[in-house]
N, C-alpha and C positions, 0 to 999 in steps of 0.2 A: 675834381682832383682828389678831396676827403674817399667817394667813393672808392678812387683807381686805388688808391694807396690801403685801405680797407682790407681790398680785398687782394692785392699781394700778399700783404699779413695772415690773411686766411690762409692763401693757398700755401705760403712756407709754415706756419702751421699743421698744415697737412702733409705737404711734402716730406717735407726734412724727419720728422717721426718715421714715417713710413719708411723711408729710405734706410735709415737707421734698423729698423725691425727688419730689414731686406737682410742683412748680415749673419743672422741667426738660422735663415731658413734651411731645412736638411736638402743638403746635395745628394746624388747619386741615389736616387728613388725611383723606381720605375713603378707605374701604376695601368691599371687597366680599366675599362671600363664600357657603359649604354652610354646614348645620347637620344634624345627627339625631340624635333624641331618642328617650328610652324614659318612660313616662309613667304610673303607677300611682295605686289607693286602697289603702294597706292594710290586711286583714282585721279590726285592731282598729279600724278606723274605719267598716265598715260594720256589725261588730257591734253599734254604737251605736244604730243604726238598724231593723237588717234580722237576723231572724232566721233567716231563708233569702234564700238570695240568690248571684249567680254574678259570677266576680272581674271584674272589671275594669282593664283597661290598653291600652297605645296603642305604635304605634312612629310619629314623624314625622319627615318628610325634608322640609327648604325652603330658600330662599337669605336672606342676610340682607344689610344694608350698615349703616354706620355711619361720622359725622361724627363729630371731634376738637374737645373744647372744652378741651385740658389736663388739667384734674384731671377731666374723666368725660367721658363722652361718647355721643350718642345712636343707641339701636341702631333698626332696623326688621327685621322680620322677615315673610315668608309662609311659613306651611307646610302643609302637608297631611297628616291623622292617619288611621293608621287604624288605627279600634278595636276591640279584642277582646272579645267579651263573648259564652261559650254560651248556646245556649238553656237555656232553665230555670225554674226555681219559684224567687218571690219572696213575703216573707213580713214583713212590719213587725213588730216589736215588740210585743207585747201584744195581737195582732189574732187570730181565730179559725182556723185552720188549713183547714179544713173549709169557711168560707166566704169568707177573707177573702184564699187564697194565689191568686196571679195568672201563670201561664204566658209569660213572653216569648220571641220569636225576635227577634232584633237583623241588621238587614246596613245599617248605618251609620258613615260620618268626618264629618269636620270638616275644612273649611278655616279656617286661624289666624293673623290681621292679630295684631301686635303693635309698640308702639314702647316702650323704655323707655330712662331714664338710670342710667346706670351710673360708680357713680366707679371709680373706678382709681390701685392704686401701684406707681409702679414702683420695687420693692423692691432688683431687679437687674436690669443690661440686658437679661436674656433672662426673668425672672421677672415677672409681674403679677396680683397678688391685686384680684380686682373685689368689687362688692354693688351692686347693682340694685332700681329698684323701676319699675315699667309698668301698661299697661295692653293687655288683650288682647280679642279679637272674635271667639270661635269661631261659623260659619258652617254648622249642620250640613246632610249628604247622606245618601242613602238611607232607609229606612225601618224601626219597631220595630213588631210587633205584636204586642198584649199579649189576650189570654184570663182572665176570672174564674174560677177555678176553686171548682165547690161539690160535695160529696162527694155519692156516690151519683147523680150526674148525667152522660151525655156529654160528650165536653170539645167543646166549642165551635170552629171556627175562629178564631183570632186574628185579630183586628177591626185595622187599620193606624192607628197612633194619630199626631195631627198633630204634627211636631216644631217646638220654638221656630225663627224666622228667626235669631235672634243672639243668642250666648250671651258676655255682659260678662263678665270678672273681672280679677283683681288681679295681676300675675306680680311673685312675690319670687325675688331670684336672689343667688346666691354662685359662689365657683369662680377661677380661675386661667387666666391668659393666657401660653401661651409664645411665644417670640419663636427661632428658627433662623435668622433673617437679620433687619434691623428691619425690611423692609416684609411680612415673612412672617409672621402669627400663627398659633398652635393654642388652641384653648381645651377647658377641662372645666368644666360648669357643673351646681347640680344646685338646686334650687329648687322653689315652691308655682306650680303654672298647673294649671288641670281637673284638680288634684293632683300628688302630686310628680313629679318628672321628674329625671331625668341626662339631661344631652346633651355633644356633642361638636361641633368647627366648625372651620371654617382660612377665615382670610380674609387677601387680598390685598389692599394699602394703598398709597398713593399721596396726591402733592402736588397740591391742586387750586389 
């Protein structure tokens, strides 16, 4: 109970300051700016899944801009992914080895529309802790060809399988904005989009 109670105190120590310093922050800023990203599943989460299976991850590079509402403010983003994945034997859960494992060759990206809100404190003039929540539109490119593999048979040519137009999902984000001059930002950000991600970015801001 000493615990529970503890750590309330901390967190309205933290809160209610920040909240307060939310007051101050300049509205109606528009800024511009890079971003690049590194983007993963990891192994314990495709183990859920896949008992064979080959890793996945991504590096992206895009520009981003964002408008100033005070206490948060709206990011957009495009970038472009490109993803690692070897060729390989893939194998679900519980399915037959023998007949059920399937051969992929992968040479596939993504291009990545995203817009989200983001609040923001500014805790100290040069410090700002964010949390975000969006929405994203991954656009895939190139092509996956996938093979059934059955034992004791030739392996087949990998057949070119149709990829989806547009791929929806949710971007959750946390991370930290620095500030070296105020119209100058750096950020670290590390968050859930096509799985998790760190990224990095510097954006340059101005009075509209």
């Amino acid at each position: 109970m000493k615990l529970r109670s503890i750590s309330i105190i901390l967190a309205l120590c933290i809160i209610v300051p920040a909240l307060a310093a939310a007051d101050s922050l300049e509205e109606n800023r528009m800024g511009v700016g890079a971003r690049i990203g590194y983007s993963f599943i990891p192994n314990m989460f495709m183990n859920m899944g896949f008992e064979e299976y080959q890793s996945l991850n991504a590096t992206s590079l895009g520009v981003q801009g964002l408008y100033g509402f005070g206490a948060f403010d709206l990011v957009f983003g495009l970038d472009n992914y490109w993803l690692t994945m070897d060729d390989g034997e893939w194998l679900q859960n519980g399915m037959d080895e023998d007949e059920d494992t399937y051969y992929v060759e992968s040479d596939f990206g993504l291009v990545n529309l995203d817009s989200s809100i983001v609040w923001k404190w500014r805790v100290h003039p040069a410090v700002e802790p964010v949390a975000g929540i969006g929405l994203a539109l991954g656009f895939p490119y190139g092509s996956i060809d996938v093979d059934r593999y059955h034992e004791g048979e030739p392996r087949n040519k990998p057949e070119e399988k149709q990829m989806p137009g547009v791929i929806p999902t949710i971007k959750l984000q946390t991370g930290c904005r620095f500030y070296p001059s105020p119209d100058f930002m750096l950020s670290l950000d590390l968050g859930v989009q096509y799985g998790f991600f760190l990224g990095a970015g510097a954006v340059y801001s101005f009075d509209i």
